[in-house]
C-alpha positions in Angstrom: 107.1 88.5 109.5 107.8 92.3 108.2 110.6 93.7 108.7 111.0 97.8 109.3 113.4 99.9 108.5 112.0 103.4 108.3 111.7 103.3 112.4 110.5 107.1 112.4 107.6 106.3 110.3 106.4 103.8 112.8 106.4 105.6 115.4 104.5 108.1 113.7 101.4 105.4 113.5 102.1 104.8 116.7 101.9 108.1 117.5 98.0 108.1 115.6 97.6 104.8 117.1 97.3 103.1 113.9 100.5 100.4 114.6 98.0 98.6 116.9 95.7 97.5 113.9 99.0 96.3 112.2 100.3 94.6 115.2 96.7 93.1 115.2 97.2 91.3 111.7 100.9 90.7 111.4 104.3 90.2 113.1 106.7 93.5 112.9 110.3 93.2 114.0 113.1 95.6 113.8 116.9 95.9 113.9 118.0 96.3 117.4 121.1 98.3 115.5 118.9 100.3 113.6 116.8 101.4 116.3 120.0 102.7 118.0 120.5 105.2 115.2 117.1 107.2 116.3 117.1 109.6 119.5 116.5 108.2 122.8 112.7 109.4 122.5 112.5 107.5 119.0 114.0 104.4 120.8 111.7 104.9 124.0 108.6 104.6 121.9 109.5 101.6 120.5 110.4 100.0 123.4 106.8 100.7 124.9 105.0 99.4 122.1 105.3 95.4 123.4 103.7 94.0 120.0 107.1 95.3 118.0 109.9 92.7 118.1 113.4 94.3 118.2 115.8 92.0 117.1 119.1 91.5 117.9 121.5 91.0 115.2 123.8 87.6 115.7 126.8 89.7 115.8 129.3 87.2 114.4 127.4 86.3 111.7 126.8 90.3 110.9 130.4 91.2 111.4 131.4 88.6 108.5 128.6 89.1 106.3 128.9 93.5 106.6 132.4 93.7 104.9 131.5 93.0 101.5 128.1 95.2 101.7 129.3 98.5 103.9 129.1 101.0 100.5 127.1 103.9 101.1 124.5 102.3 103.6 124.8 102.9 107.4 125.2 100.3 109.5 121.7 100.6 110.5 120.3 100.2 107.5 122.5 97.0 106.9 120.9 95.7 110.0 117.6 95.8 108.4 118.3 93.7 105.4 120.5 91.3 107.5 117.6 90.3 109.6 115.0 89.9 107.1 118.3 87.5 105.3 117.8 85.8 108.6 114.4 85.5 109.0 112.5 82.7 106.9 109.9 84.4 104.7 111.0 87.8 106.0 109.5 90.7 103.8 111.5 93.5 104.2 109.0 97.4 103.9 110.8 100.1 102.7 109.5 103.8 102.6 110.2 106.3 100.0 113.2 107.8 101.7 114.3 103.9 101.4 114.6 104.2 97.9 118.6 103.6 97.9 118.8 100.9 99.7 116.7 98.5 96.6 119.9 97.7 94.6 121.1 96.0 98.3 117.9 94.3 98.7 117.9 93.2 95.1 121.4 92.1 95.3 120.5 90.3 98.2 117.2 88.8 96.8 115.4 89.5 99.7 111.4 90.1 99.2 110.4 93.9 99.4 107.3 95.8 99.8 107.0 99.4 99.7 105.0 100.9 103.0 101.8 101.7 100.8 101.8 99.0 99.6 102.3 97.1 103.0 99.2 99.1 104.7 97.4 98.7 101.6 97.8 94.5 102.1 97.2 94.4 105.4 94.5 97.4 106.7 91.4 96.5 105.2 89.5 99.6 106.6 89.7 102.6 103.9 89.6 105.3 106.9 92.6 104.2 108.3 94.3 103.8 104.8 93.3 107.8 104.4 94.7 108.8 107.8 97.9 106.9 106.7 98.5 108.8 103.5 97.8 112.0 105.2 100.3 111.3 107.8 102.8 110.9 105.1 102.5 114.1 103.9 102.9 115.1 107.9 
């Protein structure tokens, strides 16, 4: 299971229909808290996509666990790296506007990948890697 935090960025390969082939070859599940962070058409996008897995966070277990880690990261963000610590061999993909949040998910010794490397691992087909870095730079 991956675990997403850079919501926007999916719904951009939603967008270019390119979350289908991922939902194809893995499992992809976001915070329910982070999601709420977006705009209503951010969250509305998600929602139609039925191969994405929003997850709720076990609020007791967040509320006790958030104290110690609430710093400079949104709660959102802390959602992210709370479920992947939740989720057996959770990988947690992190985009480049992610960057800040690595000491955490050090800290936290959580498995990372960046998103390049994530669509590098599991997209096989070159085209679609080439539409992906082009609708980075988007």
């Amino acid at each position: 299971m991956f675990v997403i935090n850079d919501i926007e960025l999916l719904t951009r390969l939603s967008d270019c229909l390119m979350l289908k082939h991922l939902t194809g070859r893995c499992e992809l599940t976001i915070s329910n808290v982070r999601l709420h962070e977006y705009s209503s058409l951010v969250i509305d996008t998600v929602r139609s996509n039925k191969e994405l897995i929003v997850s709720e966070v076990e609020q007791e277990g967040f509320d006790m666990w958030l104290p110690s880690k609430r710093k400079h990261l949104t709660i959102g963000e802390l959602s992210s790296i709370y479920v992947a610590l939740s989720r057996k061999s959770a990988v947690l993909v992190l985009s480049v506007e992610d960057e800040f949040l690595m000491p955490m998910v050090k800290s936290c010794g959580l498995t990372f990948l960046k998103f390049d490397q994530f669509i590098i691992s599991q997209i096989q087909d070159q085209r679609i890697i080439n539409l992906f870095k082009q609708l980075k730079v988007a």
